[in-house]
LODREN-852704 format. One record per residue: x, y, z of N, C-alpha, C, CB in turn; residue number from 1; residue in one letter. Coordinates in steps of 0.05 Angstrom, whole numbers, plus 5000, padded with zeros to 4 digits. Glycine has a CB too. Layout:
{atom {X; Y; Z}; {X; Y; Z}; {X; Y; Z}; {X; Y; Z}; NUM; "A"}
...
This chain:
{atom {4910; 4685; 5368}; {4889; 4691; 5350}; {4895; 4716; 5334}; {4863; 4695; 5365}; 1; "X"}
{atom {4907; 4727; 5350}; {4920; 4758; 5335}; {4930; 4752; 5308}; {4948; 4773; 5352}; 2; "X"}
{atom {4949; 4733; 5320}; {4970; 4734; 5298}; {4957; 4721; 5265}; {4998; 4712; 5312}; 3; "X"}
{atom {4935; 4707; 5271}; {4933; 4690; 5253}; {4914; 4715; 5233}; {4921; 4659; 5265}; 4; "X"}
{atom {4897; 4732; 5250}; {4888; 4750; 5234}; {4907; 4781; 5224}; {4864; 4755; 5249}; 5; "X"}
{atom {4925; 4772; 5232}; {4954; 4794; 5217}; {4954; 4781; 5204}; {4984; 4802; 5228}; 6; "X"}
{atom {4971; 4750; 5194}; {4979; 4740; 5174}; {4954; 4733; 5155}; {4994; 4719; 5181}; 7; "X"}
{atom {4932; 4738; 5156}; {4907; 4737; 5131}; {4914; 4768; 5121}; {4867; 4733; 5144}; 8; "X"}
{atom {4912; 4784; 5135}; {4920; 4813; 5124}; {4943; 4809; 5098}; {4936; 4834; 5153}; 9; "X"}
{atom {4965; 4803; 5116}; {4982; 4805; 5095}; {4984; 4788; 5083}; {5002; 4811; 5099}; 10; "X"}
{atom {4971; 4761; 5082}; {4968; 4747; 5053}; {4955; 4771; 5033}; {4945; 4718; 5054}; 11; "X"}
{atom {4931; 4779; 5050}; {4913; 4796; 5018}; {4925; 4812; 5007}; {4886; 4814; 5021}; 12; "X"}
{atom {4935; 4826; 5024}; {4949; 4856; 5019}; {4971; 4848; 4994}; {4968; 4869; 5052}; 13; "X"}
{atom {4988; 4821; 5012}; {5011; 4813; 4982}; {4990; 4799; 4956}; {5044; 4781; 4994}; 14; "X"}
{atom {4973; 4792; 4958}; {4956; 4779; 4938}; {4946; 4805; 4922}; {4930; 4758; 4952}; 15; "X"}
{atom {4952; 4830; 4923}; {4936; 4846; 4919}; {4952; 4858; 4895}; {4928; 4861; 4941}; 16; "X"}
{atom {4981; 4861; 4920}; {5002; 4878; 4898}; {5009; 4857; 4880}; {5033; 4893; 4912}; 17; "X"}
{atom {5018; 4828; 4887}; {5020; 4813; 4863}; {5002; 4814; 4835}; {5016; 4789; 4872}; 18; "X"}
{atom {4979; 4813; 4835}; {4956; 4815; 4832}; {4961; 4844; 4804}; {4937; 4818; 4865}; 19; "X"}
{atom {4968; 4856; 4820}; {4975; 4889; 4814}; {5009; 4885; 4792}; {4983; 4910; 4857}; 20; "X"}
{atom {5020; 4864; 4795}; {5036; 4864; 4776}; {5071; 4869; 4791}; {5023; 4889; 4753}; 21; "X"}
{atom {5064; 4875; 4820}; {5085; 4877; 4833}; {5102; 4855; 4860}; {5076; 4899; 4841}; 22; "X"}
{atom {5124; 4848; 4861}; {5128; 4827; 4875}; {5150; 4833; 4898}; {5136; 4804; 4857}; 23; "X"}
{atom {5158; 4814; 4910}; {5183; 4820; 4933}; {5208; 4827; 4922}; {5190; 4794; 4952}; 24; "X"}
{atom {5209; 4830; 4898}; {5240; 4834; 4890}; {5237; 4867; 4891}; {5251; 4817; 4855}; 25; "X"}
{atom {5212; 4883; 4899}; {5208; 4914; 4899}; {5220; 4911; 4929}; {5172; 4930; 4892}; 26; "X"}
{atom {5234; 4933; 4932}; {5233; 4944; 4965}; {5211; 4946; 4974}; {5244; 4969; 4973}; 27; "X"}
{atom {5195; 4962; 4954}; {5175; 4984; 4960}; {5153; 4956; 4961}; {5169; 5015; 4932}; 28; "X"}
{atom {5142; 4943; 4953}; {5126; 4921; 4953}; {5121; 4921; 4986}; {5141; 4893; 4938}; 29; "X"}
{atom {5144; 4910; 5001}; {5142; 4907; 5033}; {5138; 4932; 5044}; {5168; 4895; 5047}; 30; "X"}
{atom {5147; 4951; 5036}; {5142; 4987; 5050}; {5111; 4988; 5054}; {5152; 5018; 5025}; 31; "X"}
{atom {5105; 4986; 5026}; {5071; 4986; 5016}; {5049; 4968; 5033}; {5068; 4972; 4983}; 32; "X"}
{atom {5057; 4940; 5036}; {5050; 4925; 5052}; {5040; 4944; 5083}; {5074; 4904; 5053}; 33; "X"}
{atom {5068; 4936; 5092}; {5060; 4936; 5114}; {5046; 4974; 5121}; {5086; 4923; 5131}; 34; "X"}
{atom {5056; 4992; 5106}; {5041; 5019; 5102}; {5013; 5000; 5107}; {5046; 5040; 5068}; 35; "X"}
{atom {4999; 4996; 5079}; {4967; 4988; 5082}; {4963; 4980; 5112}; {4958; 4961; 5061}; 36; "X"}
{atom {4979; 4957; 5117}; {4976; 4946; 5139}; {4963; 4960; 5169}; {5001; 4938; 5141}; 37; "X"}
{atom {4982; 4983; 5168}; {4974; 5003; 5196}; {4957; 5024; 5183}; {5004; 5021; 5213}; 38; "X"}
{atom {4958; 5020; 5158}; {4927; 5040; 5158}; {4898; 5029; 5159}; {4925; 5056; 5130}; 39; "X"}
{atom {4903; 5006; 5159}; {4879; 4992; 5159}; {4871; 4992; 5185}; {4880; 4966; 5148}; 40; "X"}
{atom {4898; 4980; 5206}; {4890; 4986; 5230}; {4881; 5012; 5249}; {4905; 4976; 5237}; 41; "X"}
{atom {4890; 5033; 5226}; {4890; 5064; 5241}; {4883; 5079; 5215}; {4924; 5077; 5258}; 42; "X"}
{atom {4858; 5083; 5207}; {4863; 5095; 5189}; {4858; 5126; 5186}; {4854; 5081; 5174}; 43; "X"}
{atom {4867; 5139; 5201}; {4868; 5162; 5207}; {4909; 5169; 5201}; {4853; 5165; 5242}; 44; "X"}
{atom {4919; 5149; 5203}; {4944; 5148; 5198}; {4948; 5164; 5159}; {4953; 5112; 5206}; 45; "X"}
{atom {4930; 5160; 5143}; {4921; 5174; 5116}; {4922; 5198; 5120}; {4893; 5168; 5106}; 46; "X"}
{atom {4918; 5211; 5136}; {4904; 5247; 5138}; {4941; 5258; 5126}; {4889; 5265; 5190}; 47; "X"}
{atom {4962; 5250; 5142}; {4986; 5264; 5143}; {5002; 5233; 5139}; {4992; 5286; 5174}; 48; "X"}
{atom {5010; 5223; 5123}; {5024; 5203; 5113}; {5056; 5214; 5118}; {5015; 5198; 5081}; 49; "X"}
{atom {5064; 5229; 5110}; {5088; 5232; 5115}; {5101; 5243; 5150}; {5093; 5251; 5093}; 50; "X"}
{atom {5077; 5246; 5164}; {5083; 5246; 5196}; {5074; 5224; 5206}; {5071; 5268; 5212}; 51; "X"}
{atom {5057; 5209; 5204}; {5046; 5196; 5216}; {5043; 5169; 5210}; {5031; 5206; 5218}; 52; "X"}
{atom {5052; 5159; 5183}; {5052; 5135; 5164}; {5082; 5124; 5169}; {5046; 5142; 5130}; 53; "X"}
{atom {5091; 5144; 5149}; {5124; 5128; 5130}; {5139; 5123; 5156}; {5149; 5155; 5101}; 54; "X"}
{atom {5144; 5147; 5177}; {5166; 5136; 5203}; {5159; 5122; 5215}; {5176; 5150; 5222}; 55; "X"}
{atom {5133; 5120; 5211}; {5134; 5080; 5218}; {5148; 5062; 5215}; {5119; 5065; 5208}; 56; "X"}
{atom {5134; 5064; 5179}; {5147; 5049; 5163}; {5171; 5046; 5169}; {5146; 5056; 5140}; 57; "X"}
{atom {5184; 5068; 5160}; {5208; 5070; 5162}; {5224; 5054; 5189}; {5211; 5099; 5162}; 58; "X"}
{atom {5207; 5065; 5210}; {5223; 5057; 5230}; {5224; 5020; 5232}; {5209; 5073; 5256}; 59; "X"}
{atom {5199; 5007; 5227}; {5205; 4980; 5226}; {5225; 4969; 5212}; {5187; 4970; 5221}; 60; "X"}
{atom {5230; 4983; 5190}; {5252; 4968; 5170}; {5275; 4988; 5169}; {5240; 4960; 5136}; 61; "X"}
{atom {5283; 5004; 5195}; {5311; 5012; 5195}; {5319; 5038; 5176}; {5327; 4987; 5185}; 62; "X"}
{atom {5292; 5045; 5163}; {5307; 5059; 5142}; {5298; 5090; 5149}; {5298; 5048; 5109}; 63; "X"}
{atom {5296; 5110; 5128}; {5290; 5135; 5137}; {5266; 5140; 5116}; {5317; 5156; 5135}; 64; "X"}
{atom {5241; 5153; 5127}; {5223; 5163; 5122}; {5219; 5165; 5084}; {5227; 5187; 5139}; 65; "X"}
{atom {5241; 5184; 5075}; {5236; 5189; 5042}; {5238; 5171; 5032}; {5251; 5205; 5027}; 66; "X"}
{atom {5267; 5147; 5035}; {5265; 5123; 5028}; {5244; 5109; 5026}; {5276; 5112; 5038}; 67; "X"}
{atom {5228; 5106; 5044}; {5201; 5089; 5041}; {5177; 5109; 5018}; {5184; 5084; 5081}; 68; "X"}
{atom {5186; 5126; 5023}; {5169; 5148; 4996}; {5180; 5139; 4968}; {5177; 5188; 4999}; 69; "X"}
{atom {5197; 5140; 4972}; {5213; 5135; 4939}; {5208; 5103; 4935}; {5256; 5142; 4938}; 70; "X"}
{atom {5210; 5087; 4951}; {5209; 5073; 4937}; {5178; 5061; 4934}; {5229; 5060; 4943}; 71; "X"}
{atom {5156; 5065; 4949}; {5126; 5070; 4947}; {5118; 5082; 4916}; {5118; 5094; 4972}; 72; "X"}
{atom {5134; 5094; 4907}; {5133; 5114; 4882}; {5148; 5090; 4861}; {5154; 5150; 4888}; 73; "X"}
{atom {5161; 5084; 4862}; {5167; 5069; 4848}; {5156; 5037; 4843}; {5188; 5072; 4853}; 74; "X"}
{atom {5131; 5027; 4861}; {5120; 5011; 4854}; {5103; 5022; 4848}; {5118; 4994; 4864}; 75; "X"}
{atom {5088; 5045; 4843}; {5073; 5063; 4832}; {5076; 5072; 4801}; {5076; 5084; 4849}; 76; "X"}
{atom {5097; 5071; 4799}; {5102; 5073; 4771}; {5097; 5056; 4753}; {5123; 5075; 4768}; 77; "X"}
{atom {5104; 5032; 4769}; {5110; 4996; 4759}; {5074; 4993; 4753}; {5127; 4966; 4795}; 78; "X"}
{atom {5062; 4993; 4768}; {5037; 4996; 4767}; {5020; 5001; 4746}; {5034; 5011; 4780}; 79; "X"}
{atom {5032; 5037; 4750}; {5011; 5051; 4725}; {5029; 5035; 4696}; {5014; 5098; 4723}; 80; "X"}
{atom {5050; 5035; 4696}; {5071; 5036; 4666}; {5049; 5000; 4658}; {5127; 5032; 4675}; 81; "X"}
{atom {5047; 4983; 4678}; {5041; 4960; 4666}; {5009; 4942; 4672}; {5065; 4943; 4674}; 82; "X"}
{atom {4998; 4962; 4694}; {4968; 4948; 4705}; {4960; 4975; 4713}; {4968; 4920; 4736}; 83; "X"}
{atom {4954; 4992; 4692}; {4934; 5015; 4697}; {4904; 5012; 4703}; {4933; 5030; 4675}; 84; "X"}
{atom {4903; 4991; 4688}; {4872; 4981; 4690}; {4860; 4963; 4711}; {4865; 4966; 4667}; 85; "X"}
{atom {4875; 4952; 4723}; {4869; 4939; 4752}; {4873; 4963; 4770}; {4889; 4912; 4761}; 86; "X"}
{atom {4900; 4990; 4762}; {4894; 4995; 4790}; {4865; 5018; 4785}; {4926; 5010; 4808}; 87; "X"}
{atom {4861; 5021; 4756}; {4838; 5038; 4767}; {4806; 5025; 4773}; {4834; 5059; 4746}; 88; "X"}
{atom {4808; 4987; 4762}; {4790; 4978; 4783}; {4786; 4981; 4808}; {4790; 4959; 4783}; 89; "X"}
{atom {4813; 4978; 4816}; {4807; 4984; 4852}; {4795; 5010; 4856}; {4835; 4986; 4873}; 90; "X"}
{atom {4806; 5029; 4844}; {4803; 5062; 4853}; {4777; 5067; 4842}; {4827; 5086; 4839}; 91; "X"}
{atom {4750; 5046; 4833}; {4730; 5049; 4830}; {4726; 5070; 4804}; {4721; 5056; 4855}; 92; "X"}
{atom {4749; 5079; 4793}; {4735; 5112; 4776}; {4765; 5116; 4755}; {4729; 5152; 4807}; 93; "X"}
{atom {4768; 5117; 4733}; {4792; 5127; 4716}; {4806; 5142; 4739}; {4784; 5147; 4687}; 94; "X"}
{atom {4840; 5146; 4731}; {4855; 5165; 4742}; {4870; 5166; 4720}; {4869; 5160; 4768}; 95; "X"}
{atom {4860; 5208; 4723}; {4871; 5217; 4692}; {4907; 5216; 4700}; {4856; 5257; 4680}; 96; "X"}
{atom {4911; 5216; 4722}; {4942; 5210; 4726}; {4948; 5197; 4743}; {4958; 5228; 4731}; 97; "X"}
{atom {4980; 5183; 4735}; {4990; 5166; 4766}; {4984; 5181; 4789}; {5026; 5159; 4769}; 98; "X"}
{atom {4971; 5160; 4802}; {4970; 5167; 4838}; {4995; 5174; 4852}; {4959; 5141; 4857}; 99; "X"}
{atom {4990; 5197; 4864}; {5019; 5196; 4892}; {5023; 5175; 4908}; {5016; 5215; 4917}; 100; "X"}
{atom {5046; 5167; 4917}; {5051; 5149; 4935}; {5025; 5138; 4956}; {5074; 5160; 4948}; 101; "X"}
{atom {5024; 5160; 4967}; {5006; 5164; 4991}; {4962; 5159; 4983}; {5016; 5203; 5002}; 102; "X"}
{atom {4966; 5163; 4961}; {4947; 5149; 4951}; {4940; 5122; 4936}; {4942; 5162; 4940}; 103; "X"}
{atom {4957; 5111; 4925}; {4962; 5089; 4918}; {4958; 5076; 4944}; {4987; 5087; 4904}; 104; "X"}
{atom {4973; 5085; 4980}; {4961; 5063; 4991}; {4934; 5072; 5005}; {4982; 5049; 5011}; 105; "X"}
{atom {4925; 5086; 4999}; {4895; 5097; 5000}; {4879; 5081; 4989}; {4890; 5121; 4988}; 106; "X"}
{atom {4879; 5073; 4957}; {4869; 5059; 4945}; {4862; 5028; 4958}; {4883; 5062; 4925}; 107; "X"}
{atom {4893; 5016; 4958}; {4900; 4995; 4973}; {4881; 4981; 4998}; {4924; 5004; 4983}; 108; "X"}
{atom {4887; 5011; 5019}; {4870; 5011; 5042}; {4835; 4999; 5040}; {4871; 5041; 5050}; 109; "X"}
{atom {4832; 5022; 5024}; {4803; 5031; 5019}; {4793; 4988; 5014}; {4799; 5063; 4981}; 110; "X"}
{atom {4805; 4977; 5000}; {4797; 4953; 4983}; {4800; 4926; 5005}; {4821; 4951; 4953}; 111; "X"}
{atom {4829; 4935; 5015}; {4823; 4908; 5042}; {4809; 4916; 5060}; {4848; 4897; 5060}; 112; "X"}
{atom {4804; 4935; 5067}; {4789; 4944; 5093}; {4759; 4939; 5081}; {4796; 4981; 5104}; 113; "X"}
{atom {4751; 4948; 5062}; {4728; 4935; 5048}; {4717; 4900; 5053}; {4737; 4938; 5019}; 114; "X"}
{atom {4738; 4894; 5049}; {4734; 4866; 5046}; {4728; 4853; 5071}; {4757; 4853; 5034}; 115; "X"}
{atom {4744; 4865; 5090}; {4749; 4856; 5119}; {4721; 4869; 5135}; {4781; 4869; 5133}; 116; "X"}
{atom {4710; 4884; 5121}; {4692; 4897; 5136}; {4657; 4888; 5123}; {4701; 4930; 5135}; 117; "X"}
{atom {4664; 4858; 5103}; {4643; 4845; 5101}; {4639; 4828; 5112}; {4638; 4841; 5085}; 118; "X"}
């Protein structure tokens, strides 16, 4: 039963960033993912993202901590440069600038956890 409500997660979550203009050919697409992913499940994991988030991340997919930052940032870019306006639907309010990594999956969070929590 678990499993089947993980894999609705990450349908939405990838329906989201697609949605958002971003796909699997990003690294950062899957970083982002599964980031939202454990913040949804923990979301206290937000307070300190870079202790408590990315070496997660990181650690599931082998890689090191900044890597999953950089490249988080770089579907962030992809984002603002081409779907500014969806992402500031989600973020409820204009953003006079690109979001940090760590907010972008804030945003993210904030919208499936929303959903899941109707």
């Amino acid at each position: 039963m678990f499993f089947l409500e993980e894999d609705r997660i990450f349908t939405e979550i990838y329906d989201l960033l697609y949605w958002l203009g971003i796909t699997g050919n990003y690294t950062g697409f899957f970083y982002c993912s599964y980031a939202v992913y454990l913040a949804c499940q923990q979301p206290d994991r937000l307070l300190l993202v870079t202790k408590w988030l990315y070496p997660d991340v990181a650690k599931y997919y082998g890689t090191q901590w900044k890597n999953v930052e950089r490249n988080i940032r770089t579907i962030t870019d992809e984002i603002w440069r081409t779907n500014r306006e969806r992402l500031e639907d989600l973020a409820g309010q204009p953003l006079s600038e690109k979001p940090a990594p760590s907010r972008l999956i804030s945003i993210l969070t904030s919208h499936i956890s929303s959903r899941w929590a109707a």
